[in-house]
Backbone atoms as SQL, in Angstrom:
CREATE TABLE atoms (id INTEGER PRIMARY KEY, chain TEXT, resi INTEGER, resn TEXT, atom TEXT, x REAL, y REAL, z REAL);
INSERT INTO atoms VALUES
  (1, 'A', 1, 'UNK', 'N', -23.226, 10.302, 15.793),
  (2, 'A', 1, 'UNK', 'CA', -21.791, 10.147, 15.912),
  (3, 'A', 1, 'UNK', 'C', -21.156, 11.530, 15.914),
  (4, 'A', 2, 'UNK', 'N', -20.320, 11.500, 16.528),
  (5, 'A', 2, 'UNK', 'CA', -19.408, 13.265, 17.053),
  (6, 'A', 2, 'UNK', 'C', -17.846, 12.783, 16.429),
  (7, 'A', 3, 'UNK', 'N', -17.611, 13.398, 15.614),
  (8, 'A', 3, 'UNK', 'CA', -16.102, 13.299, 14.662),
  (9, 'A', 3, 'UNK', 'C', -15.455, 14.529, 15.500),
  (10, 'A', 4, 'UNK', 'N', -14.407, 14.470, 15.900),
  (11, 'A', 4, 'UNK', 'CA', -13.343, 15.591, 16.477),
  (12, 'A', 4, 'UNK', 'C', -12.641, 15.596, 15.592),
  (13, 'A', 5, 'UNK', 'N', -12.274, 17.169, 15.405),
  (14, 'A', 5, 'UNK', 'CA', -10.830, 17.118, 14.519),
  (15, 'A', 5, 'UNK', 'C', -9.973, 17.851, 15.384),
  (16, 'A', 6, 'UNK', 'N', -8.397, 18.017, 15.928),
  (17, 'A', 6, 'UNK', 'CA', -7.931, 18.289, 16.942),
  (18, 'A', 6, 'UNK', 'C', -6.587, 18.476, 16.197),
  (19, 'A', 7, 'UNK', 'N', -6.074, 20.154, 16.765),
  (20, 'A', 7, 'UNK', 'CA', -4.118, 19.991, 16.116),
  (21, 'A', 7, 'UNK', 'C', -4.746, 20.354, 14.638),
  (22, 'A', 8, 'UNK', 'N', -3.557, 19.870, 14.063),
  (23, 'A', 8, 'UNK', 'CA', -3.120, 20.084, 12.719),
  (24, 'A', 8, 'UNK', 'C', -3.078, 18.183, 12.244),
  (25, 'A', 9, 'UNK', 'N', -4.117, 18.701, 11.208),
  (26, 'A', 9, 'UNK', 'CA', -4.599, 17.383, 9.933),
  (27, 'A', 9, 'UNK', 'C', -4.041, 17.508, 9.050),
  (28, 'A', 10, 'UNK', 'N', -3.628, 16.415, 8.516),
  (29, 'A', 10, 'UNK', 'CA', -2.832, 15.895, 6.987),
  (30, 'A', 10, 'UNK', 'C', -3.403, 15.237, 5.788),
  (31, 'A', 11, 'UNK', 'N', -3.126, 14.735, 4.891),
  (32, 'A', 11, 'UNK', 'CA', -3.850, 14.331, 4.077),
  (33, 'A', 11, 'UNK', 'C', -3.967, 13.049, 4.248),
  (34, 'A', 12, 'UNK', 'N', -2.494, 12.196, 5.127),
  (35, 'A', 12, 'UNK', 'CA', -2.295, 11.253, 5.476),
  (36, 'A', 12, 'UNK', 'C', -3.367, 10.599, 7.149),
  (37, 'A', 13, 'UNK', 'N', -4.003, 11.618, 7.757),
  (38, 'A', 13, 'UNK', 'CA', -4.953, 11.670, 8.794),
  (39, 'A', 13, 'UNK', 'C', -6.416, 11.351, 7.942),
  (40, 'A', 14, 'UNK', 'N', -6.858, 12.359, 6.729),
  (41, 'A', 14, 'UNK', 'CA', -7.928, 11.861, 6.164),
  (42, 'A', 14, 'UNK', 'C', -7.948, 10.615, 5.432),
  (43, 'A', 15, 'UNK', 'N', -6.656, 10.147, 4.768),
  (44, 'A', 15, 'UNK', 'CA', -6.506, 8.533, 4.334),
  (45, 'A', 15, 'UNK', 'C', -6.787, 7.566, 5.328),
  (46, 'A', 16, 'UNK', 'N', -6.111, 8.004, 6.649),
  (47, 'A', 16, 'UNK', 'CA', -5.704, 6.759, 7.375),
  (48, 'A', 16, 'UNK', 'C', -6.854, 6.907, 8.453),
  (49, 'A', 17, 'UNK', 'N', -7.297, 7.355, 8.605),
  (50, 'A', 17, 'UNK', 'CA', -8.469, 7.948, 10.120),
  (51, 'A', 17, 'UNK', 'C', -9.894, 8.157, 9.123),
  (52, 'A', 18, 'UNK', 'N', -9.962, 9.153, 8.054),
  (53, 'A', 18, 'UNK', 'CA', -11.486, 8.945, 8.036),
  (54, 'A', 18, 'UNK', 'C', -12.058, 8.254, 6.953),
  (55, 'A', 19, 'UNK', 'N', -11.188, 7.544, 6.089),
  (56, 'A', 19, 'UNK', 'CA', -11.347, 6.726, 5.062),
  (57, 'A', 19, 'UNK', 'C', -12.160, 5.458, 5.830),
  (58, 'A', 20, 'UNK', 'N', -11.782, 4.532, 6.430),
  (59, 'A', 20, 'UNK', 'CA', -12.155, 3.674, 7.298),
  (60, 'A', 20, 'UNK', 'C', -13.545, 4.021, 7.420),
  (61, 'A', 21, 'UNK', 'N', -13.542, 5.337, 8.585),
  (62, 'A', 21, 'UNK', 'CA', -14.670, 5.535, 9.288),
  (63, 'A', 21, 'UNK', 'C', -16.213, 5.842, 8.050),
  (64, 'A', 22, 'UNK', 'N', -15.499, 5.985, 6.794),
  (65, 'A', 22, 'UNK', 'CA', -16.492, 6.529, 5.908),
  (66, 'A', 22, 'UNK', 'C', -16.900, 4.588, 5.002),
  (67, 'A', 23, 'UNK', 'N', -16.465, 3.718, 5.322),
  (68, 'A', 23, 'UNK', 'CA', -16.806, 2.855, 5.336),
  (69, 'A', 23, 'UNK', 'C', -17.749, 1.451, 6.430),
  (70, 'A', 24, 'UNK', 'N', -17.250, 2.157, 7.589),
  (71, 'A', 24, 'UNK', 'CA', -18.658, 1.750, 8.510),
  (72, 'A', 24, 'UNK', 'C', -19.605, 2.051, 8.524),
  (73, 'A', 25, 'UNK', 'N', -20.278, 0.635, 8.762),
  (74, 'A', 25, 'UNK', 'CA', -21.885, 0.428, 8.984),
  (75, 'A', 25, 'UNK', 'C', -22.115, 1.672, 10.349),
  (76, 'A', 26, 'UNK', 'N', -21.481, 2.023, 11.598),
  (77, 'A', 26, 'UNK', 'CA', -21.563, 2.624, 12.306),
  (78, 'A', 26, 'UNK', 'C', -21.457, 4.189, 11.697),
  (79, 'A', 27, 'UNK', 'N', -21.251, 4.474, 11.370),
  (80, 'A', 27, 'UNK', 'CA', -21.326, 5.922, 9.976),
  (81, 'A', 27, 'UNK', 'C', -22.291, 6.032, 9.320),
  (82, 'A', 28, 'UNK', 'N', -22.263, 5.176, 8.437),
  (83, 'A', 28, 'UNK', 'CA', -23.229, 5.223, 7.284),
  (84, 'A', 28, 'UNK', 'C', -24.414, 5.008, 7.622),
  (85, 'A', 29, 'UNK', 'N', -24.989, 4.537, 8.326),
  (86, 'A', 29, 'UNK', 'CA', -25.883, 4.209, 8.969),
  (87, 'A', 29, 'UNK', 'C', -26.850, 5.611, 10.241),
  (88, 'A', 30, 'UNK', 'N', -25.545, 5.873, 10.605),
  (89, 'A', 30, 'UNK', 'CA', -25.914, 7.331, 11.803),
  (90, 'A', 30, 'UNK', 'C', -27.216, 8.441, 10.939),
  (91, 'A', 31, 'UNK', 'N', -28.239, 8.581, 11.970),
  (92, 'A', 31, 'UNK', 'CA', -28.999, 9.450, 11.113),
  (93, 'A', 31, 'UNK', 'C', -28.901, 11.301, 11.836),
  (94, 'A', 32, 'UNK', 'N', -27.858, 10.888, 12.445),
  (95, 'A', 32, 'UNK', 'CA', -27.406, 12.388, 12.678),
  (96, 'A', 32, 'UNK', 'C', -25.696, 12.317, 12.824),
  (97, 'A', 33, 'UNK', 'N', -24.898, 13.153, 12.201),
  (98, 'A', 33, 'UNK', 'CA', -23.339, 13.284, 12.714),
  (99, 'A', 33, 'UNK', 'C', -22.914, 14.558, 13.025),
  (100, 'A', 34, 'UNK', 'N', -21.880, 15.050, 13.795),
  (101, 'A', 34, 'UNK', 'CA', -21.481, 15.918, 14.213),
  (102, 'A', 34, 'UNK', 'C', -20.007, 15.725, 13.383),
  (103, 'A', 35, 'UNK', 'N', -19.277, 16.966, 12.957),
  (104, 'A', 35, 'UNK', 'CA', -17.728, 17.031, 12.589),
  (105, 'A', 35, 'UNK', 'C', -17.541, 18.669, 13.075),
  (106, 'A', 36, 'UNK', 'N', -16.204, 17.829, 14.606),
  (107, 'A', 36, 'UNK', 'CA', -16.304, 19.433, 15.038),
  (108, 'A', 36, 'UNK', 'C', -14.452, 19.385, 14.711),
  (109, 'A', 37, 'UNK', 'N', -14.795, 20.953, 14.065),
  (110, 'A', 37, 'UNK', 'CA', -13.327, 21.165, 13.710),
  (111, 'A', 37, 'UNK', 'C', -12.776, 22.346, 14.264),
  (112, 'A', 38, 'UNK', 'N', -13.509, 22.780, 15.608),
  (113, 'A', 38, 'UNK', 'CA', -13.662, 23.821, 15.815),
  (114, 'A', 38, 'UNK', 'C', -12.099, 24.321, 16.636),
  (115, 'A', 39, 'UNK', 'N', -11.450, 22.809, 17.210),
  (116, 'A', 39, 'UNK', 'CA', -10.078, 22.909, 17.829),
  (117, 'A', 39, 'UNK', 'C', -9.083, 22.739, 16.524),
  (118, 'A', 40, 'UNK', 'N', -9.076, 22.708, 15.387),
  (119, 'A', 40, 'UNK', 'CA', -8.501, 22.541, 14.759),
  (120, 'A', 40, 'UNK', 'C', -7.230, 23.503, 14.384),
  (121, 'A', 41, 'UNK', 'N', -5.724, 23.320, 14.251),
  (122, 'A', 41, 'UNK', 'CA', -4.907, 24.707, 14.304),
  (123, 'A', 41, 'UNK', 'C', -4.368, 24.738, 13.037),
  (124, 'A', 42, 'UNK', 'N', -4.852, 23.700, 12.091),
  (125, 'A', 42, 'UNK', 'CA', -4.080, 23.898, 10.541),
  (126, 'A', 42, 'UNK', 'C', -4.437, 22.584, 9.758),
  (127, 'A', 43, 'UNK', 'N', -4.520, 22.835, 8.477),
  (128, 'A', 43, 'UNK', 'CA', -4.838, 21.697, 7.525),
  (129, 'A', 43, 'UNK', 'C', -3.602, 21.636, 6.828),
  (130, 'A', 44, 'UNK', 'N', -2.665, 20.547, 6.771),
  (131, 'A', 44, 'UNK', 'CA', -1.689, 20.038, 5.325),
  (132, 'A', 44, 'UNK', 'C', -2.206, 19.190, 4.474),
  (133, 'A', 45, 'UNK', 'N', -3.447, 19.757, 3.821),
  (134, 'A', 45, 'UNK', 'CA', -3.989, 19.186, 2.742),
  (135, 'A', 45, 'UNK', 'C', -4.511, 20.155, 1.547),
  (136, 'A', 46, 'UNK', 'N', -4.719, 19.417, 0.493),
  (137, 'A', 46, 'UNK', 'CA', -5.361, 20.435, -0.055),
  (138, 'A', 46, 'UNK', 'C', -6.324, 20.098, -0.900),
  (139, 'A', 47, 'UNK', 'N', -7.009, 20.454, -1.762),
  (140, 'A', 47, 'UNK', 'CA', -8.360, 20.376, -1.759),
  (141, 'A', 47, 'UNK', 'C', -8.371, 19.090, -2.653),
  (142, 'A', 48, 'UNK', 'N', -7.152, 18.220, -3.122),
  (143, 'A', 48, 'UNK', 'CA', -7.893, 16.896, -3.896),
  (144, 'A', 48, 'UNK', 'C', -8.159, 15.912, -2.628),
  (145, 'A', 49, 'UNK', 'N', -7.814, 16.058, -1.282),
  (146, 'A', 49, 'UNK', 'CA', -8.009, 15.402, -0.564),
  (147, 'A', 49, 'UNK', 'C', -9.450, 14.988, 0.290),
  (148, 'A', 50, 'UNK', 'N', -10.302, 16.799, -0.629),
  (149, 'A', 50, 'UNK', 'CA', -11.865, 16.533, -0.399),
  (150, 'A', 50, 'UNK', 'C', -12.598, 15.805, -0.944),
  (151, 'A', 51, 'UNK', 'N', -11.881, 15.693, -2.525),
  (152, 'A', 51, 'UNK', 'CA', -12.155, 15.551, -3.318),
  (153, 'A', 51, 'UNK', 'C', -13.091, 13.999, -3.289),
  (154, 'A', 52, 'UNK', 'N', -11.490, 13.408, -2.949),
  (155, 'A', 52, 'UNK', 'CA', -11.607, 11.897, -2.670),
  (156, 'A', 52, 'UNK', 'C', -12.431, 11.602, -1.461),
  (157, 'A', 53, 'UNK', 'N', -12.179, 12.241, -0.374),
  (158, 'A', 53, 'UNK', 'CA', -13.294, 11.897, 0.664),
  (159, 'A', 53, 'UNK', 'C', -14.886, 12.235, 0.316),
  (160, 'A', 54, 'UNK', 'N', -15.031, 13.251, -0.472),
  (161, 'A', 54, 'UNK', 'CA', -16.701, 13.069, -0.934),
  (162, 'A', 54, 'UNK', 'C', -16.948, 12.191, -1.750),
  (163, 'A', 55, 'UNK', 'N', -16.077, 11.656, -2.590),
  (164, 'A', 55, 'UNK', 'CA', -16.451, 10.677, -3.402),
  (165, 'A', 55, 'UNK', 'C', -16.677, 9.582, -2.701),
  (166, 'A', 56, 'UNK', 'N', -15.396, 8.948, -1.836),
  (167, 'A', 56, 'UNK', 'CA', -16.147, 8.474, -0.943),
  (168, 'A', 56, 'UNK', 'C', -17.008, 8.351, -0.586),
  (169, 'A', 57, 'UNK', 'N', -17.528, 9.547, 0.284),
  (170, 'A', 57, 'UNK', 'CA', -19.103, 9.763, 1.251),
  (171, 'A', 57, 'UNK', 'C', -19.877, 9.494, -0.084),
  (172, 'A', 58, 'UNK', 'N', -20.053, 9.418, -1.063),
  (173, 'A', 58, 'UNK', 'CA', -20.925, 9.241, -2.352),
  (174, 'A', 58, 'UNK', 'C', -21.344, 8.459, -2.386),
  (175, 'A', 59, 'UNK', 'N', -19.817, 7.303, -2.352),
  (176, 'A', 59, 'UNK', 'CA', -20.228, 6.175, -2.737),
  (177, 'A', 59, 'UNK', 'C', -20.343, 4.938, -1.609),
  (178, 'A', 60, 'UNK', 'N', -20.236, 5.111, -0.474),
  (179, 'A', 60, 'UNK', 'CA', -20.648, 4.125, 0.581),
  (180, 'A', 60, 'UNK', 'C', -21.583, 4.965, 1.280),
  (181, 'A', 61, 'UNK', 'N', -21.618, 6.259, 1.921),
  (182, 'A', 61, 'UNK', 'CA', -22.708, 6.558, 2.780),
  (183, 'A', 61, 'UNK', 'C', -24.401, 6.749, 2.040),
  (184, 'A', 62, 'UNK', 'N', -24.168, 7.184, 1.034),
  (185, 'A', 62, 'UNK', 'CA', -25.002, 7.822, 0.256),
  (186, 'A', 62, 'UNK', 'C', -26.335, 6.583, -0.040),
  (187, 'A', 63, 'UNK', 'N', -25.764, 4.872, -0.091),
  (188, 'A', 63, 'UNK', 'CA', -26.448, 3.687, -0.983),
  (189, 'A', 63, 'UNK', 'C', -27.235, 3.276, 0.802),
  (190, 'A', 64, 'UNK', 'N', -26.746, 3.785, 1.743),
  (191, 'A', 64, 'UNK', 'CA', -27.246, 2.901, 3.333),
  (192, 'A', 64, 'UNK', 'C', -27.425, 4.490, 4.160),
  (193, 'A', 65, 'UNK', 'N', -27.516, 5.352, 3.710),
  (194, 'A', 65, 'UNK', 'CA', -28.089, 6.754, 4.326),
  (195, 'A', 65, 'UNK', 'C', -29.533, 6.196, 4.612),
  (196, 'A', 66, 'UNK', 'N', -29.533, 6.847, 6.322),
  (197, 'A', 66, 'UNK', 'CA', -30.873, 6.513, 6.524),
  (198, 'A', 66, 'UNK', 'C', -31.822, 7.879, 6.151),
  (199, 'A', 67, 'UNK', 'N', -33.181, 7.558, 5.884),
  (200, 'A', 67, 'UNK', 'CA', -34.097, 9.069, 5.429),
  (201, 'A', 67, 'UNK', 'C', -33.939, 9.858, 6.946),
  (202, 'A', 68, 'UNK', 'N', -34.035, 11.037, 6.408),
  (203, 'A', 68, 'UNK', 'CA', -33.469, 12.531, 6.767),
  (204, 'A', 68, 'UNK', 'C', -32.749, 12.260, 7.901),
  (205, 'A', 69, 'UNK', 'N', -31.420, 11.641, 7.528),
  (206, 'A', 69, 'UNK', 'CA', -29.856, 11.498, 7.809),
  (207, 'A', 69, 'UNK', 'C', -29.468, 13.095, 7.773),
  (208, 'A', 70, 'UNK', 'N', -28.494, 13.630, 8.731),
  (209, 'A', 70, 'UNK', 'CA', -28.293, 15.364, 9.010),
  (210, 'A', 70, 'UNK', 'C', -26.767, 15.090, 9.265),
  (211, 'A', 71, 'UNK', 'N', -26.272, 15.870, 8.468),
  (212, 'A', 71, 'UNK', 'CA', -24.654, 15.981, 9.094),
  (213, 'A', 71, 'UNK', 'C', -24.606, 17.874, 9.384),
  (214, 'A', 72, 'UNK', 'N', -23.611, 18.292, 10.454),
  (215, 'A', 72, 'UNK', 'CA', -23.462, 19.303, 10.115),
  (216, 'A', 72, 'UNK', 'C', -21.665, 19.387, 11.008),
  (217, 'A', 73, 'UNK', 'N', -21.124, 20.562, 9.880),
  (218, 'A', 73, 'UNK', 'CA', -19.882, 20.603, 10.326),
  (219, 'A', 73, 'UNK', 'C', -19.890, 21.504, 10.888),
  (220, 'A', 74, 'UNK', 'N', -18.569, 22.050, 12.563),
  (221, 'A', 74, 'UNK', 'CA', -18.467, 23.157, 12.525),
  (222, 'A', 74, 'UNK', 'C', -17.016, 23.397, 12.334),
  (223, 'A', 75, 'UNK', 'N', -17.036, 24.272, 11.727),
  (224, 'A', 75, 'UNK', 'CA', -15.871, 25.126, 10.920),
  (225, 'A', 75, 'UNK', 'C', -15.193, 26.228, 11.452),
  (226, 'A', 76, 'UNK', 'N', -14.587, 26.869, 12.557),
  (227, 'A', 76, 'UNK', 'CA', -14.518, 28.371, 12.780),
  (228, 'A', 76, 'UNK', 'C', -13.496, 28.985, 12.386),
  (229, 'A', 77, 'UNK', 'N', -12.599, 28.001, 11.647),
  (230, 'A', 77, 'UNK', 'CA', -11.387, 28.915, 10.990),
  (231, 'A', 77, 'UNK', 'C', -11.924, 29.030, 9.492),
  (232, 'A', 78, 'UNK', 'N', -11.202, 30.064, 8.653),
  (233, 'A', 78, 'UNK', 'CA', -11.467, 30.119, 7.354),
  (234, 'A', 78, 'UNK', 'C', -11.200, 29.219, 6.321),
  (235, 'A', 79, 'UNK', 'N', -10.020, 28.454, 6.970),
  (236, 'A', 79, 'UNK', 'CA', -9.774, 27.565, 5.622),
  (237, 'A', 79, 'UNK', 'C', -10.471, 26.320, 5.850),
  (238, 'A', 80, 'UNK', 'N', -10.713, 25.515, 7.104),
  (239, 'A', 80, 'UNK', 'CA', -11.305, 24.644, 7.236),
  (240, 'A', 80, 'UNK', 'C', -12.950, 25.071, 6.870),
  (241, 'A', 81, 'UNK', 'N', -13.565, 25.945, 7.229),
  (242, 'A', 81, 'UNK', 'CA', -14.806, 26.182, 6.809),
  (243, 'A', 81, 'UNK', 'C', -14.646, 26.211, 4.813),
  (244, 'A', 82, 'UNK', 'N', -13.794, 26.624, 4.122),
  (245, 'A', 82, 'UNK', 'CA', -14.037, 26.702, 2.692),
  (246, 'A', 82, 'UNK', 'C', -13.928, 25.064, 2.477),
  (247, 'A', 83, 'UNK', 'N', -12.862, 24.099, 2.919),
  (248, 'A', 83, 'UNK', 'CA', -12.847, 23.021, 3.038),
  (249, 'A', 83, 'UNK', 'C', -14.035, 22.341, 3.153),
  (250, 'A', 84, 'UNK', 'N', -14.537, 22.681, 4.316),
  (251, 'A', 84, 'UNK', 'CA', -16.258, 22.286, 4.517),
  (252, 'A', 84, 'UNK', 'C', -16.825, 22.514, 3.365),
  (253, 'A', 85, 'UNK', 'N', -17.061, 23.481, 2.887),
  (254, 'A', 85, 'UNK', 'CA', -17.969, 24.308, 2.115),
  (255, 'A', 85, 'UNK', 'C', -18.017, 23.438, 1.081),
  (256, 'A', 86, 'UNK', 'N', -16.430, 23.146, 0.090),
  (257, 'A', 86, 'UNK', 'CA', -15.931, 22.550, -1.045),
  (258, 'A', 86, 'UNK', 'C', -16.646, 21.158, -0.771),
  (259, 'A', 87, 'UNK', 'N', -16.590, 20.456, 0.435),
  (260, 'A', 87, 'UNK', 'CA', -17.058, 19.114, 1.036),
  (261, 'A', 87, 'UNK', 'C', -18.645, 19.016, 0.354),
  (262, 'A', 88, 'UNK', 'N', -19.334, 19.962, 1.281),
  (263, 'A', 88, 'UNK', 'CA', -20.821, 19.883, 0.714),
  (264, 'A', 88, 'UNK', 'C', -21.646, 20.039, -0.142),
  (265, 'A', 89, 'UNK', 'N', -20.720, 21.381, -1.279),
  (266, 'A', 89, 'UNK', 'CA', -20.410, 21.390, -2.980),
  (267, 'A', 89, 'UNK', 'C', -20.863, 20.116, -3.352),
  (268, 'A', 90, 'UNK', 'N', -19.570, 19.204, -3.019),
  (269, 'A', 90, 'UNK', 'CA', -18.763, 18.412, -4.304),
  (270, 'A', 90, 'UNK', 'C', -20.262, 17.331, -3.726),
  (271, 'A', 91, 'UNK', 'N', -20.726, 17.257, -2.628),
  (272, 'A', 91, 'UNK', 'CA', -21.545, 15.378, -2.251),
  (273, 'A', 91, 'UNK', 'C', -23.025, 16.307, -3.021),
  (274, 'A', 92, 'UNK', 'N', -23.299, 17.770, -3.552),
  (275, 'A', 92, 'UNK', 'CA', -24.281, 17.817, -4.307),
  (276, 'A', 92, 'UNK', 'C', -25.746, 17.086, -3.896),
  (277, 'A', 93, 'UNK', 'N', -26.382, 16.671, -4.567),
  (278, 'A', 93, 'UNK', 'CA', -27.507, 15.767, -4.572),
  (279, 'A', 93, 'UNK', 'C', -27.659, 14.416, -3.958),
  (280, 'A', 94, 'UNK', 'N', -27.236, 14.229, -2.119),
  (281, 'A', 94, 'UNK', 'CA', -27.401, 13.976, -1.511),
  (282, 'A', 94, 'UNK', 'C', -28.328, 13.372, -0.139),
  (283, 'A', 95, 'UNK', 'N', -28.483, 11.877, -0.018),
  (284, 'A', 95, 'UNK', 'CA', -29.673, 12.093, 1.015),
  (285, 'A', 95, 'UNK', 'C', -29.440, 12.428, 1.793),
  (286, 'A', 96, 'UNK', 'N', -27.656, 12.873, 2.554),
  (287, 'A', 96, 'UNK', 'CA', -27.736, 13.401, 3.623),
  (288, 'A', 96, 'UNK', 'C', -27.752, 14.450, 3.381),
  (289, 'A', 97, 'UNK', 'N', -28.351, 15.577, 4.465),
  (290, 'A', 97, 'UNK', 'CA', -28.782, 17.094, 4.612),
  (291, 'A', 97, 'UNK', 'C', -27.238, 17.635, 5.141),
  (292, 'A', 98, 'UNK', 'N', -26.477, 18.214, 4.666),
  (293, 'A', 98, 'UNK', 'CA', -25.364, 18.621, 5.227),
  (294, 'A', 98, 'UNK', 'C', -25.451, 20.376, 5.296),
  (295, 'A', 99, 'UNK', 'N', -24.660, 20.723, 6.365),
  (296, 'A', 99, 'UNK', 'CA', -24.810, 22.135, 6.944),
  (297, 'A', 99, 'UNK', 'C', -23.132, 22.323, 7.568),
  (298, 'A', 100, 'UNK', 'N', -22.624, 23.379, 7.060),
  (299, 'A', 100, 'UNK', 'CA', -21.325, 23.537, 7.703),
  (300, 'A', 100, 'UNK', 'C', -21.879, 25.373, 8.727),
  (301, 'A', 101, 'UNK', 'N', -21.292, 25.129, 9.628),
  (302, 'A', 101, 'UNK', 'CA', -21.653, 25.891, 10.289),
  (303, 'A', 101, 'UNK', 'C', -20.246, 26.767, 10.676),
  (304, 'A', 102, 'UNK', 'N', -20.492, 28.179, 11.944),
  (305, 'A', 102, 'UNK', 'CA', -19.336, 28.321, 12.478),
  (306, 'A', 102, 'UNK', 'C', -19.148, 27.903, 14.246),
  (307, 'A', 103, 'UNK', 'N', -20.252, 27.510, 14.540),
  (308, 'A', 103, 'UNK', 'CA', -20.199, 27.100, 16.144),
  (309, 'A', 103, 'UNK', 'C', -20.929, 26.215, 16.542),
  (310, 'A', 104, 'UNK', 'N', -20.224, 25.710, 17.620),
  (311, 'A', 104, 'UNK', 'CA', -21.032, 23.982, 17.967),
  (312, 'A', 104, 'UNK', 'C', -22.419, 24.571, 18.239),
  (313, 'A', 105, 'UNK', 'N', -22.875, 25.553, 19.235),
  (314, 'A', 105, 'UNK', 'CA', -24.056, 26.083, 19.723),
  (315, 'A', 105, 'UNK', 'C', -25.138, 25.550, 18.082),
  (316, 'A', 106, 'UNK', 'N', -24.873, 26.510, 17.077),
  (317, 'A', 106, 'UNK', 'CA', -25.825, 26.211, 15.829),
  (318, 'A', 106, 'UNK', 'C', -25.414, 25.078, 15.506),
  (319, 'A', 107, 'UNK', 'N', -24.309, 23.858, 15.079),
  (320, 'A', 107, 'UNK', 'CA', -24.602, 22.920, 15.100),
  (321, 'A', 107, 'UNK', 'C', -25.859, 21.683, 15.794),
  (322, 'A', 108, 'UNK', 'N', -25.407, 22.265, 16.702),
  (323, 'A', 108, 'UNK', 'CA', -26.429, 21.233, 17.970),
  (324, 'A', 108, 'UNK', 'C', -27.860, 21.766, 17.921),
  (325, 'A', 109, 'UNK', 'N', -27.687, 23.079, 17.369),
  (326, 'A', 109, 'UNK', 'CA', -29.349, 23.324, 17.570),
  (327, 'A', 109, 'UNK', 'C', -30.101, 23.044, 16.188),
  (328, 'A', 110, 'UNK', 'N', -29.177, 23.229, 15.143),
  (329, 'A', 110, 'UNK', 'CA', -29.745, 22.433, 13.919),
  (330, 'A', 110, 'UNK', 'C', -29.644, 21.213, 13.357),
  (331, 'A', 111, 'UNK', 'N', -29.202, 20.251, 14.468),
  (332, 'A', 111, 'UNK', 'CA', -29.415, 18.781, 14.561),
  (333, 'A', 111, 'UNK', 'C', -30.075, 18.211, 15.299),
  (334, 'A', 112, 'UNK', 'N', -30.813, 19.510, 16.545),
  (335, 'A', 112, 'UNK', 'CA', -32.005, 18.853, 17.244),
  (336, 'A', 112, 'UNK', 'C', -31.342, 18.591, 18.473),
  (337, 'A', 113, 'UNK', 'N', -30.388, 18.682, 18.778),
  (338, 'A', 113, 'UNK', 'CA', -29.227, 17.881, 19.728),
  (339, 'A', 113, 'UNK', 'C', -30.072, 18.164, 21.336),
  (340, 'A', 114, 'UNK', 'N', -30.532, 17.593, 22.070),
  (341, 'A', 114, 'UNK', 'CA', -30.863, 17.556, 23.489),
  (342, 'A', 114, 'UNK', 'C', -29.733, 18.056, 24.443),
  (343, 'A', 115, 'UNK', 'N', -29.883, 18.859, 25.346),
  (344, 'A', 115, 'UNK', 'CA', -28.818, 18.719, 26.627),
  (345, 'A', 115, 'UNK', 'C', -28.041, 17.045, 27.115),
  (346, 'A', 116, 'UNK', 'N', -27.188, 17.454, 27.255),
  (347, 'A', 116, 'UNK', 'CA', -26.509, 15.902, 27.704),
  (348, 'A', 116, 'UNK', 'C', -26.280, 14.581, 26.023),
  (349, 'A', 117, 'UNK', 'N', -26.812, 14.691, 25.185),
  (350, 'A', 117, 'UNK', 'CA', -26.001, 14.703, 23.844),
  (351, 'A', 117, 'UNK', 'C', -25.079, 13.636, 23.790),
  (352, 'A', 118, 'UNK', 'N', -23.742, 14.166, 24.162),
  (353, 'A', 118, 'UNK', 'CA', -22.960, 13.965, 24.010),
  (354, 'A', 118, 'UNK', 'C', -22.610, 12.370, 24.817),
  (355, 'A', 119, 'UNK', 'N', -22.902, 12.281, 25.821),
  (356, 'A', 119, 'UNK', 'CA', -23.407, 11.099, 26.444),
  (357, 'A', 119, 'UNK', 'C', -23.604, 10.003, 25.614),
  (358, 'A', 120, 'UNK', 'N', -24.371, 10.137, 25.308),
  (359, 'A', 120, 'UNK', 'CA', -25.496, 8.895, 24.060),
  (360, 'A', 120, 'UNK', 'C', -24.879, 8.841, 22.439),
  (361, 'A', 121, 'UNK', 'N', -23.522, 9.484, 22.027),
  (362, 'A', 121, 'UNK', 'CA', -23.209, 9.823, 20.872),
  (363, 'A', 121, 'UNK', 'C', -21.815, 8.809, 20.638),
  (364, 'A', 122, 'UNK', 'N', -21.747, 8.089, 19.986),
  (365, 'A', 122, 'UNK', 'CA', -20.043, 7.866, 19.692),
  (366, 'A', 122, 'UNK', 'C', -18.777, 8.727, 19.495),
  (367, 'A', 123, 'UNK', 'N', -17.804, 9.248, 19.893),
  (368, 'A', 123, 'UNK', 'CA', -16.913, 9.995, 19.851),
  (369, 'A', 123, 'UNK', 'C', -16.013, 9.375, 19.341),
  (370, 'A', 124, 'UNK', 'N', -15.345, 10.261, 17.489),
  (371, 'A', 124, 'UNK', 'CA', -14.121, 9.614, 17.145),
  (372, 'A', 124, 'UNK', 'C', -13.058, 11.110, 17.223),
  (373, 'A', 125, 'UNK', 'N', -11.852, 10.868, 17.351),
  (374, 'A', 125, 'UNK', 'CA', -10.931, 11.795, 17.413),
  (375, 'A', 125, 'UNK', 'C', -10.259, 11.710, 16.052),
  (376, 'A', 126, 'UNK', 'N', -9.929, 12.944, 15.660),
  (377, 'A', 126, 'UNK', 'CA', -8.731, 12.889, 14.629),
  (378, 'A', 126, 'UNK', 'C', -8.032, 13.777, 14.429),
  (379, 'A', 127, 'UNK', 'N', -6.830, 13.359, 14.441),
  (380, 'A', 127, 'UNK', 'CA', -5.983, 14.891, 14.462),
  (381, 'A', 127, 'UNK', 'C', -4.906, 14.245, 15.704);
């Protein structure tokens, strides 16, 4: 699954957009995800809003994670990458393998990702 983040995100975008998505079987289930934040132009959130979304990812992805399940984010601004960072902190002792990166290129190559990819992947937007 390929997560877009696009524009400027709110706290009200991670409630209403990835709360949901962190409760599907189509998520939780994925044994590879992509979160590209790489178009991203600003966050209005702040960090209890990770807070709650890893707890989240804790507590629904974590019980139906398939074995060596891979997420990796890419990050290329500074605050969204510490965001990331704080993200993969807080989910700790995890079956998914998480990696925040700064470019799709090392994303894709440390998820194994084939040419054409993107094709065969679910695409969600947010932002």
């Amino acid at each position: 699954m390929v997560v877009i983040f696009e524009g400027l995100i709110t706290s009200g975008d991670f409630e209403q957009k990835l709360a949901p998505l962190l409760d599907s079987p189509r998520f939780t289930r994925a044994p590879l995800s992509l979160f590209d934040a790489s178009e991203l132009t600003g966050i209005e959130a702040d960090s209890s809003i990770i807070r709650q979304v890893a707890r989240r990812a804790t507590a629904r992805v974590d019980e139906t994670a398939a074995a060596d399940s891979r997420m990796a984010v890419v990050a290329t601004n500074d605050e969204a990458f510490g965001l990331a960072r704080m993200y993969e902190m807080l989910r700790g002792d995890t079956p998914v393998e998480i990696n925040v990166v700064r470019s799709l290129r090392e994303a894709e190559d440390w998820l194994g990702l084939p040419k054409g990819y993107a094709a065969e992947l679910e695409e969600v937007e947010l932002g």
